[in-house]
C-alpha positions as CSV (number, residue, x, y, z in Angstrom):
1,X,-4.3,0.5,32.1
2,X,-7.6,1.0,31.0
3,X,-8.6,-0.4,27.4
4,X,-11.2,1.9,26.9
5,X,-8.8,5.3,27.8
6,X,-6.3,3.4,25.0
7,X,-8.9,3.5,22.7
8,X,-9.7,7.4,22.9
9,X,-6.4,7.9,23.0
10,X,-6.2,6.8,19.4
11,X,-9.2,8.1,18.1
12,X,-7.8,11.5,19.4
13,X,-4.9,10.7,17.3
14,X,-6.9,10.4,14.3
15,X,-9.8,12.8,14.8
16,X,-7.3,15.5,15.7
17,X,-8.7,16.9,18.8
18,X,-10.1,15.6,21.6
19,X,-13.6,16.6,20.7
20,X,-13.8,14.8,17.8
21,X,-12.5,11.2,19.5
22,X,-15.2,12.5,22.8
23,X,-18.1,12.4,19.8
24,X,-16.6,9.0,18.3
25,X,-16.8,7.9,22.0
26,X,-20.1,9.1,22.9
27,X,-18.4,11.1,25.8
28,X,-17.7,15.0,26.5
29,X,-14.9,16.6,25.9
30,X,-14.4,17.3,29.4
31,X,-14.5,13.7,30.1
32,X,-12.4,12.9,27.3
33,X,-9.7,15.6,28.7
34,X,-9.9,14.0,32.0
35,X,-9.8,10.5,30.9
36,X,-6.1,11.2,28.9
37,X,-5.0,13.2,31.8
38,X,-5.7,9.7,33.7
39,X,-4.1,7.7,31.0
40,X,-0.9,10.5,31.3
41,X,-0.4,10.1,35.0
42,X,-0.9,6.1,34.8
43,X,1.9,6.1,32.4
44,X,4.0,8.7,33.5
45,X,4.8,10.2,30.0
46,X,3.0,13.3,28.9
47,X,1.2,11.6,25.0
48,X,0.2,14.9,23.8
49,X,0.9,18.7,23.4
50,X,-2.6,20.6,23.8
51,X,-2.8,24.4,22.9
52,X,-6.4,25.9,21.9
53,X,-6.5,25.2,18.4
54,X,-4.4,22.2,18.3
55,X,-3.6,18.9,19.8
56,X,-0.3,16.8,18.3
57,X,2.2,14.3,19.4
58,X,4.7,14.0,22.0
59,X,7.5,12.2,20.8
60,X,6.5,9.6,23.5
61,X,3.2,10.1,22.4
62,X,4.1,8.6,18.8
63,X,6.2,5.7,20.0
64,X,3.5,4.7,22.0
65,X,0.5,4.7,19.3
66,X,1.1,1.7,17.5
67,X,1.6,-0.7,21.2
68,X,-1.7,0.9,21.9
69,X,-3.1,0.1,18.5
70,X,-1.8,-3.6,19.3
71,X,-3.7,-4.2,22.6
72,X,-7.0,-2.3,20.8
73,X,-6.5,-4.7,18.6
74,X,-6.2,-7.6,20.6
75,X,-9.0,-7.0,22.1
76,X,-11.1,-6.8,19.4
77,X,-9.3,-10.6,18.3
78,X,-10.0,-12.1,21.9
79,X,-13.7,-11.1,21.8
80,X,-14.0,-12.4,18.3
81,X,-12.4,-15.5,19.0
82,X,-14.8,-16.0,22.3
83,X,-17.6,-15.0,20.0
84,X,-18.6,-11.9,21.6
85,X,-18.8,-10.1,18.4
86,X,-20.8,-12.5,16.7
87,X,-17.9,-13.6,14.5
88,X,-17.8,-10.5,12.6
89,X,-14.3,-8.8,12.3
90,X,-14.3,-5.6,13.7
91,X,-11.9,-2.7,14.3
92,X,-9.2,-0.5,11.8
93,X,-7.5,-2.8,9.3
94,X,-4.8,0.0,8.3
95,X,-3.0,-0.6,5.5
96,X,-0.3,0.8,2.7
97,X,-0.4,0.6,-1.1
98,X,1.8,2.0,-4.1
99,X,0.2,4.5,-5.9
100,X,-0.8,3.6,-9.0
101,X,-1.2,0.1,-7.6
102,X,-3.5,1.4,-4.6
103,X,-5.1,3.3,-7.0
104,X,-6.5,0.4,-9.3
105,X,-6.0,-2.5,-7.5
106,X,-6.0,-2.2,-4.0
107,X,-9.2,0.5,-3.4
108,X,-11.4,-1.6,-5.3
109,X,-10.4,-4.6,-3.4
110,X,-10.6,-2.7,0.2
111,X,-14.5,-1.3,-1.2
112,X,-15.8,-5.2,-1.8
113,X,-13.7,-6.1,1.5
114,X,-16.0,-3.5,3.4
115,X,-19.2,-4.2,1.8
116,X,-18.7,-8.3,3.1
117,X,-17.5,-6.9,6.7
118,X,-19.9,-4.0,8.0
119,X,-18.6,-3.5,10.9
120,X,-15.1,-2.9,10.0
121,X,-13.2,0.1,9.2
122,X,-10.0,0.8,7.1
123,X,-7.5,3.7,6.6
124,X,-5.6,3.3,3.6
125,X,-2.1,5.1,3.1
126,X,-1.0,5.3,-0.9
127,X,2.3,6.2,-1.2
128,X,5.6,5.3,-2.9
129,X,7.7,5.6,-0.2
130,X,8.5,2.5,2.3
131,X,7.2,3.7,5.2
132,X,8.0,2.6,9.0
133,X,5.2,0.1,9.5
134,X,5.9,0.0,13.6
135,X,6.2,4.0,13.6
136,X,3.1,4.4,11.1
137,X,1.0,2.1,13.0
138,X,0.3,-0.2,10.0
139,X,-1.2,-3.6,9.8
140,X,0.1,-4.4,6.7
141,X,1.4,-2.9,3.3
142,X,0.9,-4.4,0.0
143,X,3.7,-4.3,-2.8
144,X,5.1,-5.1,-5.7
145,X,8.7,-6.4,-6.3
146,X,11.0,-8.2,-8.3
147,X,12.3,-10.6,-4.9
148,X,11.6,-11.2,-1.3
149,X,14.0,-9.3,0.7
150,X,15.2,-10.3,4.1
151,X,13.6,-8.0,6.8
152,X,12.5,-7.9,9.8
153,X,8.9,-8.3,8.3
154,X,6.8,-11.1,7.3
155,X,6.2,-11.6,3.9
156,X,3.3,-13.6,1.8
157,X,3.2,-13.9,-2.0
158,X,-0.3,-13.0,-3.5
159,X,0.3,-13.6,-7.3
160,X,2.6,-13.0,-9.9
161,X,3.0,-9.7,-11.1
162,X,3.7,-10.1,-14.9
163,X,4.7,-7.1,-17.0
164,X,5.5,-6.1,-21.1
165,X,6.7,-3.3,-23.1
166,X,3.6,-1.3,-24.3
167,X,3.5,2.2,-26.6
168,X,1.4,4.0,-28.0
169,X,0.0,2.9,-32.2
170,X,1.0,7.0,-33.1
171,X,4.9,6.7,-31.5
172,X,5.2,3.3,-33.0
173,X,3.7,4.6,-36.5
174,X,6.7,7.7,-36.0
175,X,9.4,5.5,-34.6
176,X,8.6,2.1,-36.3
177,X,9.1,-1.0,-33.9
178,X,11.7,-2.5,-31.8
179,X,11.6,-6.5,-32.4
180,X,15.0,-7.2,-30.6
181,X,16.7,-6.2,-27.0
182,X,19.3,-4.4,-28.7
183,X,17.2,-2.3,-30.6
184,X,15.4,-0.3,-27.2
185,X,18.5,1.7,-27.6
186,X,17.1,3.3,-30.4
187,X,14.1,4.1,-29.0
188,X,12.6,6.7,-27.0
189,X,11.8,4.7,-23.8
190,X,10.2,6.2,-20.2
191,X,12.4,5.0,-17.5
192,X,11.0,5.6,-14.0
193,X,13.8,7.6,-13.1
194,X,16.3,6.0,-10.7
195,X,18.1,4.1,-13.1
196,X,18.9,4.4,-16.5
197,X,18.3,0.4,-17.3
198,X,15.1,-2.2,-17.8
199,X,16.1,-5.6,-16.6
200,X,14.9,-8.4,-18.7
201,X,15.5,-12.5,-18.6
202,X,16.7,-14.4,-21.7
203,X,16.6,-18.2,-20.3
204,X,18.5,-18.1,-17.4
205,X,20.8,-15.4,-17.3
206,X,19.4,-11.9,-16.7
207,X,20.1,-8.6,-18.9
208,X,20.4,-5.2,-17.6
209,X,19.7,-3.0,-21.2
210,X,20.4,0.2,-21.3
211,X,18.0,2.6,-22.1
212,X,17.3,6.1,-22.8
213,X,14.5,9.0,-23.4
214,X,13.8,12.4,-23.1
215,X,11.3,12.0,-20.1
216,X,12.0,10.2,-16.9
217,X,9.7,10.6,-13.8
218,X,9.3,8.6,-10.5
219,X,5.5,8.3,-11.0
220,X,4.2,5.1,-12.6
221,X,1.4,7.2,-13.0
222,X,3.2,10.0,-15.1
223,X,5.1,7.0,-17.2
224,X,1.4,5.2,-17.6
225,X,0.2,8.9,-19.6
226,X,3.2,9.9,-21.4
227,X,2.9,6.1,-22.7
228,X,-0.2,6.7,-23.7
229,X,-0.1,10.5,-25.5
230,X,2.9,9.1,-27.4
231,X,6.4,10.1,-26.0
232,X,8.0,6.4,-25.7
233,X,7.9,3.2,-24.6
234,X,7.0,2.1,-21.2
235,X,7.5,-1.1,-19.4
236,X,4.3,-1.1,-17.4
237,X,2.0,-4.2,-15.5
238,X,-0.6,-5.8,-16.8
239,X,-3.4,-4.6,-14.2
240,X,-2.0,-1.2,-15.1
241,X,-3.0,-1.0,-19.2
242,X,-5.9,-3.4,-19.5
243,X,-8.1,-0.7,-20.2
244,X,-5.5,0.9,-22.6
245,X,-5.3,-2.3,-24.7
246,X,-9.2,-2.6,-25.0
247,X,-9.6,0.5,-26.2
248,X,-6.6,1.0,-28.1
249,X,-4.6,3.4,-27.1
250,X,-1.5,0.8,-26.7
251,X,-0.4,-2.2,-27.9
252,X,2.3,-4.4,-26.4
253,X,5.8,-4.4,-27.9
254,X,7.3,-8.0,-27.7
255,X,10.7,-8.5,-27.6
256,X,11.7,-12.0,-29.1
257,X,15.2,-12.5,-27.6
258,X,14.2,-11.5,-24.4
259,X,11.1,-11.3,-21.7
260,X,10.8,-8.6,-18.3
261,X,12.4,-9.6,-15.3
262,X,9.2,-11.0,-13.4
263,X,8.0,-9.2,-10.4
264,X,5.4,-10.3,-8.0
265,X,3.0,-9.3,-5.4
266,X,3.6,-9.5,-1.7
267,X,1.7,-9.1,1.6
268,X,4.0,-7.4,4.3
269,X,3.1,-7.5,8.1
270,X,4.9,-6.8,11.5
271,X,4.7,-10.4,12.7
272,X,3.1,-13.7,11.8
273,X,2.1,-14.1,16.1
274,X,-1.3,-13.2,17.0
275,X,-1.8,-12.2,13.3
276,X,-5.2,-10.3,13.5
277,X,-8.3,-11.7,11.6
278,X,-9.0,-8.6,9.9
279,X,-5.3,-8.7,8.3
280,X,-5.3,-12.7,7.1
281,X,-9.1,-12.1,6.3
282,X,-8.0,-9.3,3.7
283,X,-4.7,-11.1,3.0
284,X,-6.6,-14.0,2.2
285,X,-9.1,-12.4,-0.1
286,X,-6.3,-10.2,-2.1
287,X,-4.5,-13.5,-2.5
288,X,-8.1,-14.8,-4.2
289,X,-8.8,-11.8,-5.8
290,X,-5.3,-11.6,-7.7
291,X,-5.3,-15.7,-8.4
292,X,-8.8,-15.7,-10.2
């Protein structure tokens, strides 16, 4: 199998047609055609369905992308390790984020990342969902959560992930302050939707309180403004209103019997074996980044 036919085949994935991965490659479309015909017959498996204006996925096609995206990589970890590439790390790093958290934490990371690594590239997925990181290809996904969960993934804690109640000075003028758990109830608060509780710890024993609002959303995002224009309290992260508190437009709500369940920060990846040194390179300067 030939490592340079693997390597148009993904780019073909991701430029979307075969012309576009043939100029990536420096090649013709012709060649490139002939070349994944090659790949097609050496395998046995037809990889994609071609018609004039489009070229997608077989099913085989997908399963095979990210074991082709390993030996790329391995490649690219070999020759670096033998010091053909002059020690720089080269290559994809592809990666998944939350939203919000993508949004203002990760992107600016990635953008200082790429600046002290030239020759590498990245492809960044934001999304909420927990997506396939086998299926999707991915190198790694960066989270936040309230507890490591057994999986079949490796996991690495980056930093804490503290969080506080935060509202707006005009709702907390209108609806005066809570100073006590028991008072949320009260209160108009912005639950993110799929559950009708905030869980907070009071020593040891943790407290599920009940809360309620008019507006509920799935989008930290959507929470972060309605916070902000007034309609409630939100239970948000710090890296997520340090802007908002500088310039005012909230102010954190303490609760004196009782604090946020803490949530940290975690690195998930496919498999701690032949862990690429574009992945612990980034891993290692999130974990830095987060920590300082």
């Amino acid at each position: 199998m030939n490592l340079s036919d693997l390597a148009l085949f993904v780019a073909a994935t991701e430029a979307g047609s075969l012309a576009g991965a043939a100029r990536r490659s420096g090649t013709s479309a012709l060649q490139a055609s002939r070349r994944i015909a090659a790949l097609e017959q050496d395998m046995g498996i037809r990889l994609f369905h071609r018609t004039t204006r489009a070229l997608t996925l077989t099913d085989e096609g997908e399963r095979f992308l990210p074991y082709a995206r390993t030996m790329i990589d391995a490649q690219a970890e070999a020759r670096a390790a033998l010091g053909f590439d002059g020690g720089q790390v080269t290559g994809t790093l592809r990666l998944t984020a939350s939203l919000a958290f993508g949004r203002k934490v990760v992107t600016p990371a990635l953008i200082d990342f790429l600046k002290l690594h030239p020759q590498l590239e990245v492809n960044l997925v934001l999304s909420d969902d927990i997506l396939d990181m086998v299926v999707q290809g991915l190198d790694l996904a960066i989270r936040v959560t309230s507890r490591l969960r057994e999986s079949s993934l490796v996991a690495r804690r980056l930093a804490d992930n503290p969080r506080g109640l935060y509202a707006s000075p005009s709702y907390l003028a209108a609806a005066g302050t809570p100073r006590r758990l028991a008072e949320l109830a009260a209160h108009d608060c912005l639950p993110d939707g799929s559950t009708g509780y905030w869980t907070f710890r009071t020593g040891e024993r943790t407290i599920r309180q009940k809360i309620g609002g008019r507006l509920s959303t799935h989008s930290i995002d959507a929470i972060h403004q309605a916070c902000t224009e007034g309609a409630g309290i939100a239970l948000l992260s710090e890296w997520d209103v340090k802007e908002d508190l500088a310039s005012g437009k909230l102010v954190p709500v303490p609760i004196a019997d009782a604090k946020p369940e803490p949530m940290i920060i975690v690195a998930l990846y496919p498999s701690a074996r032949l862990l690429p040194s574009k992945v612990r390179l980034f891993i290692d300067y999130m974990h830095a980044r987060l920590m300082s």
